[in-house]
C-alpha positions in Angstrom: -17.5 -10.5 -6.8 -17.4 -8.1 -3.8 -14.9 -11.0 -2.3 -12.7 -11.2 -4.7 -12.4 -7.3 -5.0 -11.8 -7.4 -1.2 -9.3 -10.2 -1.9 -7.3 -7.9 -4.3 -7.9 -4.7 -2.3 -6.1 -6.4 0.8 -3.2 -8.3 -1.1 -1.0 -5.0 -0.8 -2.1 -4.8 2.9 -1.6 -8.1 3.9 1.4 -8.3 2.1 2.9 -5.2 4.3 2.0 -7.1 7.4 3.1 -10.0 6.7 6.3 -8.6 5.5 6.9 -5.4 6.2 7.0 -6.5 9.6 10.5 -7.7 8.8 12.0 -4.9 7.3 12.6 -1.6 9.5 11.3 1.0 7.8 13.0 5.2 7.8 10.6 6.9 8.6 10.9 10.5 10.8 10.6 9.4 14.4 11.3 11.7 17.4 10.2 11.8 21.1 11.3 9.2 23.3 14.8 9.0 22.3 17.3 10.3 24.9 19.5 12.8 23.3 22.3 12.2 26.2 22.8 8.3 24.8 25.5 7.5 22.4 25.4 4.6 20.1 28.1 2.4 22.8 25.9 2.7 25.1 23.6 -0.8 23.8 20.3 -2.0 24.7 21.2 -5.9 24.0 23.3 -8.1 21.8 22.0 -10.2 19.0 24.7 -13.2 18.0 27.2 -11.2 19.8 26.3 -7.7 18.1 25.6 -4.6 20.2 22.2 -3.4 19.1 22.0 0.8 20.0 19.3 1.6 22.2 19.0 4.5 19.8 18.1 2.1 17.1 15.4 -0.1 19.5 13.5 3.3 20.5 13.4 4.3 16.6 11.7 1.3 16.2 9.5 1.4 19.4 8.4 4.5 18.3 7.9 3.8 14.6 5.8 0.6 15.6 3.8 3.5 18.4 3.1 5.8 15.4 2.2 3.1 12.9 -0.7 1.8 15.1 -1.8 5.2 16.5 -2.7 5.4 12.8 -5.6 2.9 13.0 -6.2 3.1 17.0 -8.0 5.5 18.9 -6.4 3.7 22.3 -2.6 3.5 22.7 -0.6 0.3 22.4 1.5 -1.0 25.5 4.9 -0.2 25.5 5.6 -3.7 26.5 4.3 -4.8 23.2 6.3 -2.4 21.0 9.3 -3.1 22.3 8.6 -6.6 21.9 7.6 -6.5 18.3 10.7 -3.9 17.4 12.8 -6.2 18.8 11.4 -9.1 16.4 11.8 -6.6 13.7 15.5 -6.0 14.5 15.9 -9.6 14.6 14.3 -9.9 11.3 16.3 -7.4 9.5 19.4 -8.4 10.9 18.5 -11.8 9.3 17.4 -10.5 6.2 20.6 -8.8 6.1 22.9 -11.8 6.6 21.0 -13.6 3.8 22.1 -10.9 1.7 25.5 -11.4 2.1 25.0 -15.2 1.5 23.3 -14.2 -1.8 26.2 -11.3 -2.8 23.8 -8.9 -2.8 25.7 -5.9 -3.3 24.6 -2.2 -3.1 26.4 0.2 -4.8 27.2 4.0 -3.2 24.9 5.4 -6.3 22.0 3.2 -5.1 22.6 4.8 -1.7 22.6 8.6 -3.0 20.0 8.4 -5.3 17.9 6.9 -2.0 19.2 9.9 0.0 18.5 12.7 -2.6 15.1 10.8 -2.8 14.8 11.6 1.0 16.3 15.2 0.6 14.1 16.5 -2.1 10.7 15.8 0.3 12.7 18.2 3.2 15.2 20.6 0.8 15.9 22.9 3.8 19.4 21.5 4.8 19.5 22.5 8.2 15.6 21.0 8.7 16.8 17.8 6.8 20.3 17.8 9.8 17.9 18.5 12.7 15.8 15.6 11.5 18.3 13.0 11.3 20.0 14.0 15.2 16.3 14.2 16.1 16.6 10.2 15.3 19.6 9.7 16.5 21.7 9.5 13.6 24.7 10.9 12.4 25.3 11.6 8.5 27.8 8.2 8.3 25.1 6.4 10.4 22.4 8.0 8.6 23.7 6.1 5.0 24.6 3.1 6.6 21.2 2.8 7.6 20.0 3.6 3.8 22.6 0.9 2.2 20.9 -1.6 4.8 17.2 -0.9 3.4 18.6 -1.3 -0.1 20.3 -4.6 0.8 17.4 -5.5 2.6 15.2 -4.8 -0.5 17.4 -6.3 -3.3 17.8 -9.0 -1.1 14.2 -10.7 -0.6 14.2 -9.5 -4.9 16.8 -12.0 -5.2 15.1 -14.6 -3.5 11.8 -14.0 -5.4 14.3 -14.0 -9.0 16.2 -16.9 -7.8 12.6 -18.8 -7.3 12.2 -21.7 -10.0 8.9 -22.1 -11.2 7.8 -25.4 -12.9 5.1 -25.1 -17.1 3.3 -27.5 -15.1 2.5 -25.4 -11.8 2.0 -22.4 -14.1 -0.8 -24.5 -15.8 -2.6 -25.3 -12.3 -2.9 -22.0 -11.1 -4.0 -20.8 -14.8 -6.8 -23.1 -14.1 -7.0 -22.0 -10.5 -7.6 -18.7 -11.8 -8.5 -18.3 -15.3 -11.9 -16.9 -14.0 -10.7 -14.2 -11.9 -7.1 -13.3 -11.8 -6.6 -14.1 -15.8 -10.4 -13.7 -16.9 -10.6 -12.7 -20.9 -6.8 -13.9 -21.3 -5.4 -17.1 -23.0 -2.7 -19.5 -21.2 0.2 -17.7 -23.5 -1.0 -14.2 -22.6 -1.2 -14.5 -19.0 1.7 -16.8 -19.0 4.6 -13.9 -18.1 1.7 -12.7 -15.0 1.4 -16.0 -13.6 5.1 -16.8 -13.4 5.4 -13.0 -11.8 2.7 -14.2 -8.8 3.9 -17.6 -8.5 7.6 -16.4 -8.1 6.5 -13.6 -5.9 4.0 -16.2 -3.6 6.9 -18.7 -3.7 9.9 -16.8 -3.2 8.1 -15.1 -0.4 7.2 -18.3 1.1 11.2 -19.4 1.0 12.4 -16.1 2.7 9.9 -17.1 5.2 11.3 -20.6 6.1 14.9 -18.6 6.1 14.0 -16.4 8.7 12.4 -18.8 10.7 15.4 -21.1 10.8 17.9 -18.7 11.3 15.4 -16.6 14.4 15.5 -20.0 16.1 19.0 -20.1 16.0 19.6 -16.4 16.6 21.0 -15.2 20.7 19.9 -12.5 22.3 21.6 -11.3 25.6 23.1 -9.1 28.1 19.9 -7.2 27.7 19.9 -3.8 29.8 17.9 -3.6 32.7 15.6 -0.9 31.9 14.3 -3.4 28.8 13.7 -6.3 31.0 12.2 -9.2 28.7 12.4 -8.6 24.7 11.5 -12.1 23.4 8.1 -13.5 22.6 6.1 -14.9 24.8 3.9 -18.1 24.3 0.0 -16.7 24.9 -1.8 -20.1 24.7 -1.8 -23.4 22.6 -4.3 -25.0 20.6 -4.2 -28.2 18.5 -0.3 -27.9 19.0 0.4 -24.4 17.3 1.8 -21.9 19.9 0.8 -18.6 19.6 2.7 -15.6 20.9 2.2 -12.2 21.4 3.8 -11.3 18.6 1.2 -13.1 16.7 -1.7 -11.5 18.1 -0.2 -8.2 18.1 0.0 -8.1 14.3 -3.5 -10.0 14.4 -4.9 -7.0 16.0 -3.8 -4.7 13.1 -6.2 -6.1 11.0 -8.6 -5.7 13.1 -7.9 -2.2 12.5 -9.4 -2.7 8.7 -12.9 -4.0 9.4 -13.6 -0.8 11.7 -12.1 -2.4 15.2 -10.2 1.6 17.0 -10.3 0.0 20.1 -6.8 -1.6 20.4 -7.6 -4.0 23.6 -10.9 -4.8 21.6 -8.5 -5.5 18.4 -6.3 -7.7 20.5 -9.9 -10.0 21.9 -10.8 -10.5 18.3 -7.8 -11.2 17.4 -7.5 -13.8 19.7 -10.7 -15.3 18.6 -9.9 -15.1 14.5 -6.8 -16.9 15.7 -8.7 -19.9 17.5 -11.1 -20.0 14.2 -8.2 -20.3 12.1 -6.6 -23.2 14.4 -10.0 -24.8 13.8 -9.9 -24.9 10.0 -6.2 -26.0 10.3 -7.1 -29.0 12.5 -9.6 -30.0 9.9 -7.5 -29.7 7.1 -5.3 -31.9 8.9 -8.1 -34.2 9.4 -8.4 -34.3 5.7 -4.9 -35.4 5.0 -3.6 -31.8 4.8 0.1 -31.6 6.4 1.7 -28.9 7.9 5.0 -27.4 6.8 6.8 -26.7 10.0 9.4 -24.5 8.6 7.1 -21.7 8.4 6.6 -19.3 11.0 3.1 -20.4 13.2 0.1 -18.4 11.5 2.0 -19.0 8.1 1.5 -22.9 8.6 -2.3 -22.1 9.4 -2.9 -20.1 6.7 -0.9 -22.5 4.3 -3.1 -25.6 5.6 -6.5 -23.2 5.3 -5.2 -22.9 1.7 -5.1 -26.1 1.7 -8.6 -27.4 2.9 -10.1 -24.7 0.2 -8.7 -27.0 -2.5 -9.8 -29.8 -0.9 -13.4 -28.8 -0.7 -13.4 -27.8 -4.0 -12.2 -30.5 -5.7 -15.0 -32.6 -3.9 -18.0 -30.3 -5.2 -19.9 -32.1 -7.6 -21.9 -30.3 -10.1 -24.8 -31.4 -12.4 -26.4 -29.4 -15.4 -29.1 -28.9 -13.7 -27.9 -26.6 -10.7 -25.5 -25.4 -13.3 -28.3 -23.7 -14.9 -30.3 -22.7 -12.3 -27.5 -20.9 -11.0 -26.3 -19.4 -14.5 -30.1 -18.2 -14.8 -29.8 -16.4 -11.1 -27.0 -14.7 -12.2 -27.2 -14.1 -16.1 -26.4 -10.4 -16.2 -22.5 -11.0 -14.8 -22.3 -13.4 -17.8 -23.2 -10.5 -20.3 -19.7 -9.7 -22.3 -19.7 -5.8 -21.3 -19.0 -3.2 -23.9 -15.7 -2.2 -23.6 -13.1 -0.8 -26.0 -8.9 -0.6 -26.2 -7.3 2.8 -27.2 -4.1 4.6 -27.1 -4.0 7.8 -25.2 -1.3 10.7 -24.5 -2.5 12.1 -21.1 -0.5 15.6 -21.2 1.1 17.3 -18.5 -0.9 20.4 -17.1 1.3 22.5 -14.7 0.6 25.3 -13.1 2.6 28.7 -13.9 4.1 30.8 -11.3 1.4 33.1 -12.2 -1.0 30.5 -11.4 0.8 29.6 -7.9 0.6 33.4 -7.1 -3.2 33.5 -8.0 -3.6 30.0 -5.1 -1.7 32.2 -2.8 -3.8 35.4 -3.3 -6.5 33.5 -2.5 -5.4 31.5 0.6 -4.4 34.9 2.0 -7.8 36.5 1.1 -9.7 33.8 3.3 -7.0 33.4 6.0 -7.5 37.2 6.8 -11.6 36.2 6.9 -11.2 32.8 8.9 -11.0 32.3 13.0 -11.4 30.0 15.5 -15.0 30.3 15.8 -15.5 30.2 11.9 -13.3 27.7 10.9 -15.2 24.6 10.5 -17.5 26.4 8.1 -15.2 28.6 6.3 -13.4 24.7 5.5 -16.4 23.5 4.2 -16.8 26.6 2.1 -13.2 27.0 0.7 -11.5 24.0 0.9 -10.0 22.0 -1.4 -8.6 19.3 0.2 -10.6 16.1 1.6 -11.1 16.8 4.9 -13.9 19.7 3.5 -16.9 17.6 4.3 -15.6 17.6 8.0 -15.0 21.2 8.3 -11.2 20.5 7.5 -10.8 18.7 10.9 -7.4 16.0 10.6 -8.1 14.8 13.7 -5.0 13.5 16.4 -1.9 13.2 14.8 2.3 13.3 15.9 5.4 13.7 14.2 6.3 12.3 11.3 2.9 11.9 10.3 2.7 15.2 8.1 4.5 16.5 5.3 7.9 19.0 7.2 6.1 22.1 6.1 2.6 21.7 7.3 4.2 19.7 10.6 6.1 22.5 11.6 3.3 25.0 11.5 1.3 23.1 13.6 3.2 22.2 16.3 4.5 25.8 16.3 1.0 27.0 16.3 -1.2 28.2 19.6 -3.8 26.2 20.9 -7.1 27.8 20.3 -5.3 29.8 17.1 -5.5 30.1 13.4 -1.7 30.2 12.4 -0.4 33.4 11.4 0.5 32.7 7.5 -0.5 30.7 4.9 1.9 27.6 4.6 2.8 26.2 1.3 3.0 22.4 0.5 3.5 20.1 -2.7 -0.6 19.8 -2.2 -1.1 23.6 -2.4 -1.4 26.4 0.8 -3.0 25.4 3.8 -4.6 27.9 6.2 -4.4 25.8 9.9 -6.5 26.2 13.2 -4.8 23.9 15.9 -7.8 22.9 18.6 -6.1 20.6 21.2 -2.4 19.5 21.9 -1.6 16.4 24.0 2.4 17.4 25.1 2.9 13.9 27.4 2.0 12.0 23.5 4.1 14.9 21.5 0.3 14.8 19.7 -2.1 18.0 18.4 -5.7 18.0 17.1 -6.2 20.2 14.3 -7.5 21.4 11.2 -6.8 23.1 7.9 -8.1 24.5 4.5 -6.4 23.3 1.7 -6.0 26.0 -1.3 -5.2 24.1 -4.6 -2.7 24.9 -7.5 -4.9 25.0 -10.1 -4.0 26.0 -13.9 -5.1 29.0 -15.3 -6.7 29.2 -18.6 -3.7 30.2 -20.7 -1.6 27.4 -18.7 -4.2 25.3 -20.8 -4.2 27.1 -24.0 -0.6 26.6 -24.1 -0.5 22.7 -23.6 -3.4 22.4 -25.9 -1.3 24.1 -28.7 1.6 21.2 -28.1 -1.4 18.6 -28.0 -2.4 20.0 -31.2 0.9 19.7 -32.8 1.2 16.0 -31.5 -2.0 15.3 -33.4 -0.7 16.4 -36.3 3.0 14.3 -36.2 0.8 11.3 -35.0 -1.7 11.8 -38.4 1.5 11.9 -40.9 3.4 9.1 -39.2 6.1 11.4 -38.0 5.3 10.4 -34.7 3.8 7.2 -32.3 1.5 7.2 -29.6 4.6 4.8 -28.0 7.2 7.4 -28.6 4.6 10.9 -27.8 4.5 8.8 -24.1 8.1 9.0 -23.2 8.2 13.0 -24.2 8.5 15.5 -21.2 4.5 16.3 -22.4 2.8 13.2 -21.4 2.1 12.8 -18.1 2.4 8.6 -17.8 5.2 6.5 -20.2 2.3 4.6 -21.7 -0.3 4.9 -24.3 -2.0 1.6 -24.6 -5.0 1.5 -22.3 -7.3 -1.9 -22.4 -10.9 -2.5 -21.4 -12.3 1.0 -20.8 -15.6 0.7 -19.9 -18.8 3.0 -20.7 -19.0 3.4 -16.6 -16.3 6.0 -17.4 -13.4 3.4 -15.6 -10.0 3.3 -17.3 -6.9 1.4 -15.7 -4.3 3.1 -14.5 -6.1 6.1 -15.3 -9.0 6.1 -13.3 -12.6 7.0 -13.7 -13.2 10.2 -16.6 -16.6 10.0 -17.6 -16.1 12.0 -20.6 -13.1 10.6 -21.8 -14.4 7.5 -21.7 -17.8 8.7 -23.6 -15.7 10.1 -26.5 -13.9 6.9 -26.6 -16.9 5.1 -27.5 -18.2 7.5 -30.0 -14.9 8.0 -32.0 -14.3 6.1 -35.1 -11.5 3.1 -35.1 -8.5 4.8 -35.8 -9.5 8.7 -35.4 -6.8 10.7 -33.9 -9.2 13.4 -31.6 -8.3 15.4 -29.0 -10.1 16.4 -26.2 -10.0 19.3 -23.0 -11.8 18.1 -19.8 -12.1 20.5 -16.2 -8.3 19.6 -15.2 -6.6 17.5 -18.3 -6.0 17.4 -21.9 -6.0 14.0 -24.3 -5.1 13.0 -27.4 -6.3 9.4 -28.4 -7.4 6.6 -30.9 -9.7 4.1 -30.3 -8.0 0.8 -31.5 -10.3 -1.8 -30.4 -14.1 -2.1 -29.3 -16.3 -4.9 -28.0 -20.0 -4.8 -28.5 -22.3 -5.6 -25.6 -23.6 -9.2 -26.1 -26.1 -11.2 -24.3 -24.5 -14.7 -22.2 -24.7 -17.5 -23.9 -24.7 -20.6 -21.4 -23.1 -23.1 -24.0 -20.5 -20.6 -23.9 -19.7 -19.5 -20.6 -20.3 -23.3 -18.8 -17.0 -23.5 -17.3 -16.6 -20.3 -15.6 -20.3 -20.6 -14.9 -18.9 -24.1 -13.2 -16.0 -22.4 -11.7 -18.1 -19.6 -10.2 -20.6 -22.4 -8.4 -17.9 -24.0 -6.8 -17.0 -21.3 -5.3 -20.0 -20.1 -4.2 -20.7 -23.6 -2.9 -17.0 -23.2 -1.2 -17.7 -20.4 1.0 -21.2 -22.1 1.7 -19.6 -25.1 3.1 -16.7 -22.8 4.5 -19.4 -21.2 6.9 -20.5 -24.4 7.9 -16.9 -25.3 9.3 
């Protein structure tokens, strides 16, 4: 169980490796970027292109930040440059695939992306500084916004475009009907497994497109002071070369199984590399053949995949470990209770009166707080999640906090609580700035975190429109479907499945309470119900009763759940 929760937990975050490598992300950059270069002055071409040396040192420093985030040490510049020039490369491919597709992106797409941008830094002249900070200039600015939504749309298309076969959709029903699809028929989780097949194999396509075209790609008349920008071979094993590049990005997962040491990251990358090369030459052993239109580590992963099937399909089972193992593990086998229900989660804002309350407060302490008292005065009064730790946010640069809050801080003295309470989207922080690190453009500091909350006629007001909801929703005058897409409810759905007595609801996470009166309403009751911070209206419209496991009736996933078991036994073994 815990693996297959990891499994999930990781897709997002291997999927932004593995990807978002390719695309160049916006994100607010500054420090290394000479002001004095103008975008003719290039730092090489690719297929004949000028790329600007303003647009390799937002990426060198975009890569920089994004691993400072999970590393205590710094990365090489060497290596950033290398890997920002791969991501260049990338994007420029991904962008000439576009046009081969007709992706088009239309000048509304691009402002509603900008106002997007603008609303998270309204102050106009901040939002001007930022972008000649980067480099940019407005014109260059939306180019480089129609480019991320052609970008975007573009590996859609490919995913859309991907043709998926009833009979592959059966397989991997089968494959997963225990895990991914557990509780749902073949026709149910039909429209899900098409979306995860076309989304595995679509990304598997763009894959093989980039590849070709990066082998055909020319880079040259690269500027002195960047000296080599291409990958370099590291070493070679069972004839798969691996590159820097590949243990690079290797070493960032590193980063999520508690590895901060980056040259420590890089050795165990290294090594999970060579363990993966391992499993590849045996699945090649076994008959398994490699796809050499994928990039390296994607043909070791796709022949890993590979050699898990074929170990599972030899596992032979007999009733009698069948049972044994059924009886070890009975209780996961229990049908849970659990019950379905439509719920109207409204909207609680707080008033001006209520934001001017937060304030009052944040002042109160801010006047009480100082550098000696700090860490205890967070723990006391803060809101946020950095409490515990006596507010302390650690080392962090640009970019890396909200304008507001960033500006404070690297305004701030060392050694100094900052003058003013400073107002965020998350509420009023009070800051204390410990250390600064000028040569990294880096400061250590901490904050208390004042939340918004609502007041109690805030609350007496919403639950007087809550009220009136329950009463259209009794006479039929209204729908828990249409009460979801008014301004009141907080998410545009109302059907919530498989609440649990544990208090977890999807999508709306865990609420103990709500969850309890759930289970104790009547079928079809409209109630309402006020907890600390929200208010609900709901019905219950299905329950399932707690039964004992039957082992006539759960055999096959009991079957599908030994052979995997017995998989990662034998996978250990390898």
């Amino acid at each position: 169980m815990a693996i297959r929760s990891l499994r999930k937990k990781m897709r997002p975050v291997i999927w932004m490796i593995t990807i978002g490598f390719f695309i160049s992300m916006l994100t607010v950059i500054v420090s290394n970027i000479n002001m004095g270069l103008k975008n003719k002055r290039y730092a090489f071409k690719l297929n004949g292109n000028k790329i600007a040396i303003t647009e390799l040192e937002r990426g060198i420093n975009n890569i920089s930040n994004q691993y400072s985030q999970y590393f205590t040490t710094p990365m090489d510049r060497e290596e950033t440059k290398i890997l920002a020039v791969d991501n260049i490369l990338t994007n420029e491919i991904l962008k000439e695939i576009g046009k081969d597709l007709k992706v088009k992106v239309s000048s509304s797409e691009v402002d509603v992306k900008i106002g997007a941008i603008k609303t998270q830094i309204p102050d106009k002249e901040q939002f001007k500084r930022m972008l000649s900070a980067q480099g940019y200039s407005k014109k260059s600015f939306e180019t480089s916004i129609r480019e991320s939504i052609l970008v975007k749309k573009t590996r859609d298309k490919v995913v859309e475009n991907t043709k998926i076969l009833e009979e592959e959709k059966i397989a991997q029903y089968k494959k997963d009907r225990y895990r991914e699809y557990l509780g749902k028929t073949y026709e149910k989780a039909k429209p899900l497994i098409e979306k995860n097949l076309k989304e595995a194999n679509g990304n598997k396509e763009l894959m093989k497109l980039i590849e070709a075209r990066k082998k055909e790609a020319k880079l040259d008349d690269i500027r002195e002071n960047y000296g080599n920008i291409t990958p370099t071979v590291e070493f070679e094993e069972e004839g798969f070369k691996i590159t820097n590049i590949d243990i690079i990005k290797g070493a960032l997962y590193q980063s999520f199984y508690g590895v901060k040491d980056y040259n420590e990251a890089k050795i165990k990358s290294i090594a999970n590399i060579k363990d993966e090369i391992k499993l590849a030459k045996i699945a090649m052993d076994r008959g398994a053949k490699k796809d050499e239109t994928l990039p390296t580590m994607n043909q070791i992963k796709d022949l890993k995949l590979q050699l898990v099937d074929n170990i599972k399909e030899n596992i032979v089972t007999n009733d009698t470990e069948i049972k044994k193992f059924f009886n070890e593990n009975k209780e996961g086998y229990n049908v849970e209770a659990s019950a379905d229900a439509n719920i109207i989660n409204f909207v609680v804002n707080p008033t001006d009166l209520d934001i001017e309350k937060a304030k009052e407060r944040a002042n109160k302490i801010l006047k009480k707080v100082d550098a000696d008292n700090f860490s205890e005065m967070a723990k006391k009064y803060s809101d946020g999640p950095s409490a515990p730790n006596g507010g302390d946010l650690g080392w962090f640069g640009k970019g890396q906090m909200i304008p507001e809050f960033e500006t404070a801080v690297f305004k701030c003295e060392v050694g100094k609580v900052y003058p003013e309470v400073v107002k965020s989207k998350f509420g009023y922080h009070i800051i204390f700035v410990e250390n600064k690190n000028e040569e990294k453009g880096q400061v250590k500091a901490s904050h208390i975190l004042i939340k918004v909350s609502s007041g109690k006629k805030t609350f007496e007001k919403v639950m007087g429109t809550a009220k009136t909801v329950v009463e259209e929703l009794e006479t039929n005058k209204l729908t828990f479907e249409d009460a979801s897409k008014k301004s009141y409810s907080k998410y545009k759905t109302s059907e919530y499945l498989d609440i649990k007595k544990d208090g977890y609801i999807k999508a709306l996470g865990y609420d103990d309470l709500l969850a309890k009166e759930i289970f104790e309403s009547n079928l079809g009751k409209i109630s309402i119900i006020k907890t600390e911070k929200r208010i609900y209206v709901f019905k219950k419209t299905k329950e399932i009763k707690f039964e004992e496991a039957n082992f006539d009736k759960v055999k096959d996933r009991v079957i599908y759940d030994y052979k995997n078991q017995k998989l990662m036994e034998e996978m250990k073994k390898l």
